[in-house]
N, C-alpha and C positions, 0 to 999 in steps of 0.2 A: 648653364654656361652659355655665355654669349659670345661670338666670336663676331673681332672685327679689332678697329684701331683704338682701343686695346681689346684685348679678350677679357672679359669679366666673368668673373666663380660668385655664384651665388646659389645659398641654398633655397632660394624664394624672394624674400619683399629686401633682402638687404647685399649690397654687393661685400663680399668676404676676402676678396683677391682679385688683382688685375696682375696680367701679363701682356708688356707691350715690348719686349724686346727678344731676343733681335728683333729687328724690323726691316722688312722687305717690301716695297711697294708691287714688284715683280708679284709677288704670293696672291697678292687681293685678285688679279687677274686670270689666275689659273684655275680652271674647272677642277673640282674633287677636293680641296685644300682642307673643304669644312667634311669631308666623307674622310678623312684620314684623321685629321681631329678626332670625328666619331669614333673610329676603329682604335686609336691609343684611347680613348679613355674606356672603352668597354674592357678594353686586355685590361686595365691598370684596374679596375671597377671588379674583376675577377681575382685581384688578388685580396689581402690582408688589410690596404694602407685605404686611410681615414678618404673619402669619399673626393674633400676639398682637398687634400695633397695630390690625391690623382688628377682630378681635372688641372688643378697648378701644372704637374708634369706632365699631363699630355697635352696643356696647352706651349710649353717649353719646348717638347719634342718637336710639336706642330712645326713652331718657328725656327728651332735648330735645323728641321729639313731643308729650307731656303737655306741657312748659312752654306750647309754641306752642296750643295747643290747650284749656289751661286744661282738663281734663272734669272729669265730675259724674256722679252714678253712672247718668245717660242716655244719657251718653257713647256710639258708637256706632265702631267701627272706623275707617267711612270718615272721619270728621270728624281722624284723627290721620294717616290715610295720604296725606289733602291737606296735611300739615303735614310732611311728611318732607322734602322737598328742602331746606325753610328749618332744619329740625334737621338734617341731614345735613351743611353748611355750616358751623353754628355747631358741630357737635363736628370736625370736622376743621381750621376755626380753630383752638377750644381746643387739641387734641393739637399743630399747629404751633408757637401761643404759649407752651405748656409743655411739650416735649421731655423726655422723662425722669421728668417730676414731674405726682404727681395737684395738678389745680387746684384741690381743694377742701382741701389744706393736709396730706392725712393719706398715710402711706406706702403704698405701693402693693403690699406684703405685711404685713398685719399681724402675720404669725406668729412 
């Protein structure tokens, strides 16, 4: 997984998934963004689901933290990591409600 504008899933030499939405320019500037990243995908990596569904959803949750959380460039870590359970919900909705396909219309390899 690579994280940045977008985040890219990839098992090694080929990208398999990007997620670039929401999008929050606020986020890129906030220390810990990619340590929370880390920590949704190791919970999601301990459970059942296929390796690349987890990094998908915890790269969704990632960016659902800004929506819930709206920052500004004062923004401060803790204010996004009290906002994870409620992003963590809403992108594992999303992945239920859209199986297969990115929700935000575009393919899920652009290459």
């Amino acid at each position: 997984m690579v994280k940045g504008q977008p985040d890219y899933i990839t098992p090694g030499d080929q990208v398999v998934a990007t997620v670039d939405q929401p999008s929050f320019d606020a986020m890129e500037a906030i220390d810990g963004t990619g340590d929370t990243l880390t920590g949704l995908l190791t919970v999601l990596c301990t459970t059942n689901c296929d390796l690349t569904e987890a990094a998908v959803t915890a790269a969704r949750a990632n960016r659902w933290t800004g929506w819930f959380a709206d920052p500004g460039p004062a923004t401060q870590i803790i204010e996004l990591i009290e906002k994870i359970p409620g992003a963590q919900a809403k992108a594992m909705d999303q992945d239920q409600n859209v199986e297969g396909e990115d929700p935000w219309g575009r393919p899920e390899n652009p290459g």
